[in-house]
C-alpha positions in Angstrom: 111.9 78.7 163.5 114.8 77.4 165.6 117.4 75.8 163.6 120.5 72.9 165.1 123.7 73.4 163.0 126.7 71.1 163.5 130.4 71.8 162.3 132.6 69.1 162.0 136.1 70.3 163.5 139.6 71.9 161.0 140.0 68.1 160.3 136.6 67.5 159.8 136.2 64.5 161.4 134.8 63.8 165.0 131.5 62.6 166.4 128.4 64.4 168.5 126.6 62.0 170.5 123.4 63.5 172.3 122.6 60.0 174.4 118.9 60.4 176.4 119.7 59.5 180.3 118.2 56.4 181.6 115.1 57.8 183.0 111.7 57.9 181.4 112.1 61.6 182.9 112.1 64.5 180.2 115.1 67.4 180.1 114.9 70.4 178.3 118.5 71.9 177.7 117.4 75.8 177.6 120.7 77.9 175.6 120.3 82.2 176.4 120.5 84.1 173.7 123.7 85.3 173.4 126.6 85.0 170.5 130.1 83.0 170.8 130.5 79.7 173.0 127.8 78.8 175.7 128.3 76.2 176.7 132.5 74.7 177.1 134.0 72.1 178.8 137.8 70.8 179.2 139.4 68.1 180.4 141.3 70.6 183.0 137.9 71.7 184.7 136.6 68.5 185.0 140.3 67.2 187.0 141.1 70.0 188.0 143.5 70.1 191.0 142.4 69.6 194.6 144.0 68.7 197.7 143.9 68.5 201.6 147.0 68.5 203.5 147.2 68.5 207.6 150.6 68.6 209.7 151.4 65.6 211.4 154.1 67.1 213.7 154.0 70.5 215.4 154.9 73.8 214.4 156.4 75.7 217.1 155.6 79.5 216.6 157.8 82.2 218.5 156.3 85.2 219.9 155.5 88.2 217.2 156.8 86.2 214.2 155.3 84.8 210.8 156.2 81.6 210.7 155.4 78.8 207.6 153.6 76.2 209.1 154.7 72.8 208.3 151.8 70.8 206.1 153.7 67.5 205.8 151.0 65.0 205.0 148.3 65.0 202.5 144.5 63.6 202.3 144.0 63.8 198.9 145.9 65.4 195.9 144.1 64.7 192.6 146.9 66.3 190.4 150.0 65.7 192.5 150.4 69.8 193.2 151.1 70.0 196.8 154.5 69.4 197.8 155.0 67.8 201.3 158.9 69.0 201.7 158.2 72.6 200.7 154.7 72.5 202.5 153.1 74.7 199.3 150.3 74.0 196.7 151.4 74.5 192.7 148.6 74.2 190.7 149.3 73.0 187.3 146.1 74.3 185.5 145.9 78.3 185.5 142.4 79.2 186.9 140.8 80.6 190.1 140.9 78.6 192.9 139.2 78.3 196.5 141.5 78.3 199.8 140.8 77.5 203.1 143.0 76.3 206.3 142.2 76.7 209.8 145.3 75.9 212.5 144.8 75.3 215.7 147.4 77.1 218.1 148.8 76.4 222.1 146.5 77.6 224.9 148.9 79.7 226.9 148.6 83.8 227.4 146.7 86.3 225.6 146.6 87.9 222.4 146.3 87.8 218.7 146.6 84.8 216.6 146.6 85.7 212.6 146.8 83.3 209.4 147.8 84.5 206.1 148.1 82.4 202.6 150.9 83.6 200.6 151.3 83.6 197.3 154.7 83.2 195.5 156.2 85.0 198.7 153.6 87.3 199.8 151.1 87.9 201.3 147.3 87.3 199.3 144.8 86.0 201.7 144.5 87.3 205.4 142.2 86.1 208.2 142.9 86.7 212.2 141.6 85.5 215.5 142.0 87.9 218.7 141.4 85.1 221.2 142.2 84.8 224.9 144.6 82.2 224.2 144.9 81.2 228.2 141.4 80.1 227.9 140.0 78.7 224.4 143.0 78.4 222.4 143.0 80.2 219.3 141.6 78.4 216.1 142.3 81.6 213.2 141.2 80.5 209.6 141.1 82.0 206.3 139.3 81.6 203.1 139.0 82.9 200.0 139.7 83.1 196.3 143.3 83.4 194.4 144.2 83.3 191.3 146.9 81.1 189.8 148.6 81.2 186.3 148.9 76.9 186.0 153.0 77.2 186.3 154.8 78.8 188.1 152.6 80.6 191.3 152.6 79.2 194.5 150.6 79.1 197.5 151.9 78.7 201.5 150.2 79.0 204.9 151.8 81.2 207.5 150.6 82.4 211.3 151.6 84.8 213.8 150.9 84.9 217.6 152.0 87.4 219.9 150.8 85.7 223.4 154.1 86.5 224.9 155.6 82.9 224.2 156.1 80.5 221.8 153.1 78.6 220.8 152.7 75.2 218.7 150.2 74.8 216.6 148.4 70.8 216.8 149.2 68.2 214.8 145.4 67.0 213.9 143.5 66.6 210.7 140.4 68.4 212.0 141.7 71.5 213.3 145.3 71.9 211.3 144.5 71.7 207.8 145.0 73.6 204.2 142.8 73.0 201.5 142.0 74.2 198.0 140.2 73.4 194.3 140.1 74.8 190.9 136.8 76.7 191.2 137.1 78.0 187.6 139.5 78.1 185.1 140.5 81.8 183.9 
């Protein structure tokens, strides 16, 4: 037989309250087998940081040259962790989180049009775009996971283009954004 025990915490107070949902609808809360903590939650995961930042003015790019593009204006920033000045995400809650940014670049000459997201000053995420520039533009995007110790770590967006010429990349919420949540804490 299956047995239900409930510790109280060190000061042993607290309350457990196992309230049925407003549904006439039964749920079954299944655990696995398995020793230690199942089933966790903190307040951290549950606000964890999130933001959207775009630029709204231009980031002119010279020819075979990583340059920090400038993400000066934000969507949303639940926990206040991107800095507009700087143009770089802080998280403030240590944990693994999901990046993505896409930038839209100039439409003059050929070539390759890369983005990278660094991380405290180098390098961490990579993604590329070997466009004809002359004739679509060049839209490179990268996404992926990073990890972040909640203090210190940093996160920027930087792109290189060698077309021949100096590019600007668009000042435009849909194709000139960075963007990133706490996907898990570590």
């Amino acid at each position: 037989m299956s047995k239900i025990s409930l510790t109280p915490n060190a000061s042993g107070t607290g309350t457990l309250t196992i309230a049925a949902p407003n549904t006439s609808t039964d749920r079954t809360l299944t655990l696995p087998d398995e020793t230690g903590t199942i089933i966790s939650s903190t307040s951290s995961q549950v606000a964890g940081p999130a933001f959207r930042a775009y630029g709204s003015t231009l980031t002119s790019v010279p020819n075979n040259t990583w340059t920090k593009i400038i993400f000066n204006t934000k969507d949303f920033d639940t926990n206040n962790c991107f800095d507009t000045s700087n143009y770089r995400f802080t998280p403030n809650v240590a944990g693994y989180y999901q990046f993505n940014c896409r930038v839209g670049m100039g439409a003059t000459g050929t070539g390759i049009a890369a983005i990278k997201i660094y991380k405290n000053g180098s390098q961490h995420i990579i993604g590329d775009e070997p466009l004809n520039i002359a004739t679509y533009g060049a839209y490179p995007s990268v996404h992926g996971l990073g990890w972040a110790n909640g203090t210190t770590d940093y996160f920027e967006v930087y792109v290189y283009q060698n077309s021949g010429s100096t590019q600007n990349c668009g000042s435009a919420q849909s194709g000139f954004n960075f963007d990133g949540f706490l996907a898990r804490i570590s």
